[in-house]
C-alpha positions as CSV (number, residue, x, y, z in Angstrom):
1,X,64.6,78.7,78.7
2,X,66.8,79.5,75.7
3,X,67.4,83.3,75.9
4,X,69.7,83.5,73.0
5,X,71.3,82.0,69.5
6,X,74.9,81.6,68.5
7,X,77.0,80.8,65.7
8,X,76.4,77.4,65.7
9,X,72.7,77.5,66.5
10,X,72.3,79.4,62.9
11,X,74.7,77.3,61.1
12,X,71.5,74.6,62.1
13,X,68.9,77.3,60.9
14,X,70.4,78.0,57.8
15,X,70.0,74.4,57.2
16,X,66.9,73.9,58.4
17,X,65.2,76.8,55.9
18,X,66.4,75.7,53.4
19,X,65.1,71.9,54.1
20,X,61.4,74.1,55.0
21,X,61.7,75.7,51.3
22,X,62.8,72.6,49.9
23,X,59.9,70.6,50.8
24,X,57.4,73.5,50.0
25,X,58.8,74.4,46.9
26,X,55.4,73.0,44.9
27,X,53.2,75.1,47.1
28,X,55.0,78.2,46.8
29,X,55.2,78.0,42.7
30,X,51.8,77.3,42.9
31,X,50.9,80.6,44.7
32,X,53.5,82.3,42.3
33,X,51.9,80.7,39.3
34,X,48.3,82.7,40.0
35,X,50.0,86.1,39.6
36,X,53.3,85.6,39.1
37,X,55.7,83.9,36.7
38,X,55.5,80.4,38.2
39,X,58.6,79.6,39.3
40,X,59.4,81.3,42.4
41,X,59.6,78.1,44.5
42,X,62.1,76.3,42.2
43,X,64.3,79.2,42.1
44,X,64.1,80.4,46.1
45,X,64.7,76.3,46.7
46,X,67.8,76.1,44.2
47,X,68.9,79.9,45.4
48,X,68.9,78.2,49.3
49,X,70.4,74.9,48.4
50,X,73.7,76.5,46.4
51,X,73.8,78.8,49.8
52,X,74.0,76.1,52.2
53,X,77.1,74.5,50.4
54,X,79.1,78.1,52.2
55,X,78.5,76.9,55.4
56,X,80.4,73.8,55.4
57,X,83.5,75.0,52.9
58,X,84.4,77.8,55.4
59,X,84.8,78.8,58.6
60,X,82.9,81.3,60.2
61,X,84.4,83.8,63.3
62,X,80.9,85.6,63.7
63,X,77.1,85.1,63.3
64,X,77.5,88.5,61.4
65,X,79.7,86.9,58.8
66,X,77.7,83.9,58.2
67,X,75.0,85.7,57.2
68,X,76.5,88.2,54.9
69,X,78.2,85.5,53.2
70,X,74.9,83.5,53.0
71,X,73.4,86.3,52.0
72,X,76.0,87.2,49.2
73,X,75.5,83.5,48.0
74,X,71.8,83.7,47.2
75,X,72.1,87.1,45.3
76,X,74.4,85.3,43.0
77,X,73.0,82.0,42.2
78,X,69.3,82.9,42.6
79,X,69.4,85.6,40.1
80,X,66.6,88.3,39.4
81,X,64.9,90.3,42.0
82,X,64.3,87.6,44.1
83,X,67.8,86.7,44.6
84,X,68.3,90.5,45.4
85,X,65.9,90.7,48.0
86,X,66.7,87.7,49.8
87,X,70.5,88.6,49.6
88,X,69.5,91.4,51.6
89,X,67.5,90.2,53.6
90,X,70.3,87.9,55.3
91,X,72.9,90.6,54.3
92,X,71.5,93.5,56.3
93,X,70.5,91.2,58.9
94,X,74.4,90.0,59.5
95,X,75.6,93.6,59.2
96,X,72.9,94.8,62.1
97,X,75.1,92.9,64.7
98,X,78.4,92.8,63.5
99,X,80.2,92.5,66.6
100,X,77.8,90.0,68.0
101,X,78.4,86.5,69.6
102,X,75.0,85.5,70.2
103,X,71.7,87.2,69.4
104,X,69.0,87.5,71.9
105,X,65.8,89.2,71.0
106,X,66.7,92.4,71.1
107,X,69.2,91.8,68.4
108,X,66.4,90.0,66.3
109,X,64.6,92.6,66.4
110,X,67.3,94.8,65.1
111,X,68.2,92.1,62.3
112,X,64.5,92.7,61.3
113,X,64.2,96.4,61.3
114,X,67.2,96.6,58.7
115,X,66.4,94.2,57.0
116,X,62.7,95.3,56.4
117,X,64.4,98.8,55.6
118,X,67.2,98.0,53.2
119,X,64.2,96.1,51.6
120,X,61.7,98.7,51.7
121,X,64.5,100.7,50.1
122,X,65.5,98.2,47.1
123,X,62.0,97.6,46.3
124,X,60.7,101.0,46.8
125,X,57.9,99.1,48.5
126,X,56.0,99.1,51.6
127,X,53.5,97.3,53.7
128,X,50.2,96.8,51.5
129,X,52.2,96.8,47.9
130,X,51.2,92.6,48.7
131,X,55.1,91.5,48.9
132,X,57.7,90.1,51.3
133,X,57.2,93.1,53.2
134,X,53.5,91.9,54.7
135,X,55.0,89.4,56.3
136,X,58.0,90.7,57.5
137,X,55.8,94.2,59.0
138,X,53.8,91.9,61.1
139,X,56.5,89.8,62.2
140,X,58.8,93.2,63.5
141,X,55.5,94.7,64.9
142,X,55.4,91.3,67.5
143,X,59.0,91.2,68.0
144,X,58.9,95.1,69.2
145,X,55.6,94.3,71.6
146,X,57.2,91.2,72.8
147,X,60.9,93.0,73.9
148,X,58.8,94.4,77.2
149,X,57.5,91.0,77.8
150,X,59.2,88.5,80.2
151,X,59.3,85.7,77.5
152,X,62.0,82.9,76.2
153,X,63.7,83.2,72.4
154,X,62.2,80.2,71.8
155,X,58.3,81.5,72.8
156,X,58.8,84.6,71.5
157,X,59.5,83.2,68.1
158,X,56.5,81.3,67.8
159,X,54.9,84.5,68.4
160,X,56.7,86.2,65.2
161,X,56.2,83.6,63.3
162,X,51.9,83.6,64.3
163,X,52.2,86.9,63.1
164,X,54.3,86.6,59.9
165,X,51.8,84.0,58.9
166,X,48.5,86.1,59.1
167,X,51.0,89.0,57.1
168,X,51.2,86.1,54.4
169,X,47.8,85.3,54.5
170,X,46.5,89.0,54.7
171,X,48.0,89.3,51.1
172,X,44.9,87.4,49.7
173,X,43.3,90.9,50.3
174,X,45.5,93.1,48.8
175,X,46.0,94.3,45.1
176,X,49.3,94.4,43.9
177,X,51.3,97.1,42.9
178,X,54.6,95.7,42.5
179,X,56.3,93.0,40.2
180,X,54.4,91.3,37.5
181,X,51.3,91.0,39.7
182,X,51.0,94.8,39.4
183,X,49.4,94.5,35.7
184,X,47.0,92.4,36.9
185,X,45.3,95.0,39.3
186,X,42.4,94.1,41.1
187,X,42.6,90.9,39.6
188,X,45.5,90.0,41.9
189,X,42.9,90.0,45.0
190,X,42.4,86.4,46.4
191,X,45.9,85.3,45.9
192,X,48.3,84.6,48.2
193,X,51.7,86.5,47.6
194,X,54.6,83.8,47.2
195,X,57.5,86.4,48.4
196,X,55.3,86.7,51.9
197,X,55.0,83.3,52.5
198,X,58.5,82.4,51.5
199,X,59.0,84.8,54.4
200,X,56.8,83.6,56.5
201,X,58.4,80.1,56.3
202,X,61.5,80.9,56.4
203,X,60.8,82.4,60.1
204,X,59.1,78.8,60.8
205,X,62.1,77.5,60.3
206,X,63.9,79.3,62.5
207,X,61.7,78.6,65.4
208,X,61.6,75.0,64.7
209,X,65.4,74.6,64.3
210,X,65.9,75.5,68.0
């Protein structure tokens, strides 16, 4: 059973979501179109593929340093808010375990938990607004329950990634009160938010690139 991830196991990841967002660009502009401006999957797809091109040009002493310098990356060539909160999302993950030379699932769970913070913090968000964070709440909430459990990386990720799925598709239900979407108050219901299940396949990735 693989127990943990290292440095080159998320040099594959990195690659691997941004192949996942890549092919699913359509679907998540689509979702952004009904509320939002449109466009988020072209931009999270371009953000990804510009932050890719860091992994081969340099090399990389930690798993912590690979993802602040992903991380980094996508803030400046995404742009906006989205590059922000995706920037810290692999940021704050990278500097939860900077001393790390492979991640088990304690440590995921640690990468989430700051990143869901510095998030909550940047956003001035939480769980229910109907962002990223309704995926990524769901997602930690499994990770925590599944620490006391005797279970594999590998299992335990398709776990997180079950539950950052429903997050995503729990949005439908929600009104928004963040972003555009916000104007649109209860008109927002019975959408799908984009940020939450860019999220949510992001995590798919992960799970399938090991």
């Amino acid at each position: 059973m693989k127990e943990y991830l290292n440095l080159e196991d998320f040099k594959i990841i990195l690659f691997g979501i941004e192949k996942r967002l890549n092919a699913n660009k359509e679907y998540l502009c689509k979702l952004d179109s009904f509320i939002g401006d449109g466009d988020h999957g072209l931009t999270i797809s371009r953000g990804f593929k510009n932050a890719v091109d860091i992994i081969e040009q340099g090399k990389y002493k930690s798993i912590s340093e690979l993802l602040i310098m992903f991380g980094n990356r996508l803030t400046s060539t995404m742009g906006g808010a989205s590059g922000i909160i995706f920037g810290i999302l692999f940021k704050s993950m990278g500097e939860a375990v900077p001393e790390n030379k492979i991640i088990n699932l304690e440590d995921f769970n640690k990468m989430l938990e700051a990143a869901m913070q510095k998030i909550m913090q940047f956003g001035k968000a939480a769980p229910g607004d109907k962002t990223i964070l309704d995926s990524m709440g769901p997602a930690l909430k499994r990770t925590k329950e599944l620490l006391v459990e005797k279970i594999s990386m590998k299992d335990a990720l398709l776990e997180i990634v079950r539950a950052a799925e429903q997050g995503a598709i729990a949005t439908k239900d929600m009104i928004a009160s963040r972003g555009r979407a916000k104007y649109l108050g209860e008109r927002s219901i019975g959408y799908q938010d984009a940020g939450a299940t860019s999220f949510y396949l992001i995590l798919s990735a992960v799970y399938e690139s090991i």
